[in-house]
C-alpha positions as CSV (number, residue, x, y, z in Angstrom):
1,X,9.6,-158.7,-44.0
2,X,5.8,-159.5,-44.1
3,X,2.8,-157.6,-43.6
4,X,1.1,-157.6,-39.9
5,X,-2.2,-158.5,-39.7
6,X,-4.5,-155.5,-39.7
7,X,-5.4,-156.5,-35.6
8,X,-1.6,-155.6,-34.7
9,X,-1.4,-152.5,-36.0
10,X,-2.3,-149.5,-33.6
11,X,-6.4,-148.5,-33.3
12,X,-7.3,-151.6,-35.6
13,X,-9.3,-153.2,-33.7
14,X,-11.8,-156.4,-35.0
15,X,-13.9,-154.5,-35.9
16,X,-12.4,-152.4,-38.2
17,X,-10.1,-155.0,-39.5
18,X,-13.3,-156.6,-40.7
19,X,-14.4,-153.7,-42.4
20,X,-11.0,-153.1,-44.3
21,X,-11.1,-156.6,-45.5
22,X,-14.8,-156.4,-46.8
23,X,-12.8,-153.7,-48.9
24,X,-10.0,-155.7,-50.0
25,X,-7.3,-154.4,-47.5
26,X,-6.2,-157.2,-45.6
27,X,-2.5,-156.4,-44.4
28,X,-0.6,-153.8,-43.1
29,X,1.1,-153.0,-46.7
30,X,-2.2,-153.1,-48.9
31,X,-3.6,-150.2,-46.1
32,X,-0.3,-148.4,-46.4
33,X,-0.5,-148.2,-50.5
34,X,-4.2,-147.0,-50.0
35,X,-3.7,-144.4,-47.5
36,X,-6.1,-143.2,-45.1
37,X,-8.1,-141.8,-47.1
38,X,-8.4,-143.6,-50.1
39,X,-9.7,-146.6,-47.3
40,X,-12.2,-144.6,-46.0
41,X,-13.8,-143.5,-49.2
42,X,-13.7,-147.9,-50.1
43,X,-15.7,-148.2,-46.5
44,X,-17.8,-145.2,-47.1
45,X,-19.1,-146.6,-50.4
46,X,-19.3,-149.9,-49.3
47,X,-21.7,-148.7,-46.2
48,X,-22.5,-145.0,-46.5
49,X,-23.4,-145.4,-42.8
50,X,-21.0,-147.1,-41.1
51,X,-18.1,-144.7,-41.2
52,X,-17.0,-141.6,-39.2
53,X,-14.3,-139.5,-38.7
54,X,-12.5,-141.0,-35.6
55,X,-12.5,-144.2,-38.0
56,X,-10.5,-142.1,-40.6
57,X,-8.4,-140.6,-37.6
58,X,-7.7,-144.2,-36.7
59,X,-6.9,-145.4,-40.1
60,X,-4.4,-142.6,-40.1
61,X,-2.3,-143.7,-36.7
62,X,-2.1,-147.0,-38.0
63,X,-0.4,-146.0,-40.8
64,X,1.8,-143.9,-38.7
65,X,2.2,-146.7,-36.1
66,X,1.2,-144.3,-33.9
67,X,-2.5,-143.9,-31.6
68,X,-4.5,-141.4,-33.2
69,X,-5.1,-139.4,-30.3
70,X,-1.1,-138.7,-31.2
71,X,-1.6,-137.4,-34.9
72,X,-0.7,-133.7,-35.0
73,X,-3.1,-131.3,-35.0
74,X,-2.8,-130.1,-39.0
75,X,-3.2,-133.5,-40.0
76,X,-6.4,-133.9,-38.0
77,X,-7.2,-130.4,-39.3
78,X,-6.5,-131.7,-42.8
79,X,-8.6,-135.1,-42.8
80,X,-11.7,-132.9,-41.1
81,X,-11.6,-131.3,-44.5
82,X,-10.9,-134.5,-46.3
83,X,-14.1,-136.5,-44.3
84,X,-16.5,-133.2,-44.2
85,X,-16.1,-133.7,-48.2
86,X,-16.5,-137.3,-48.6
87,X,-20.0,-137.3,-46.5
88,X,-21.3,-134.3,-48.1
């Protein structure tokens, strides 16, 4: 089976598909090995500024092929943590 572009998978918009690739994540597989958070720390240190955490939210309902408004509520609470860390 191959990979889905990063623009089919849910909350990946252009935008942010062109971020992940300026990070080397250009499919749906190589941002399922990273993992949510592992991409957002590549963005974050490629552009300390252009990250936030309803990007890392989103990053995390693609994954789960779900929208993020959908992720439950101790996931959210545990990528807070996770984000609040990271920008530090």
């Amino acid at each position: 089976m191959d990979a889905l572009p990063l623009t089919k998978l849910p909350n990946i918009g252009k935008t942010l598909a062109e971020k992940l690739t300026n990070v080397g994540i250009t499919n749906e597989f190589e941002l399922k090995n990273t993992g949510s958070e592992n991409a957002i720390i590549k963005i974050h240190t490629f552009d300390k500024n252009d990250t936030c955490i309803n990007m890392l939210y989103a990053l995390e309902g693609a994954i789960q092929g779900i929208r993020w408004h959908n992720l439950e509520n101790y996931r959210k609470e545990e990528l807070k943590l996770f984000y609040h860390q990271l920008t530090k």
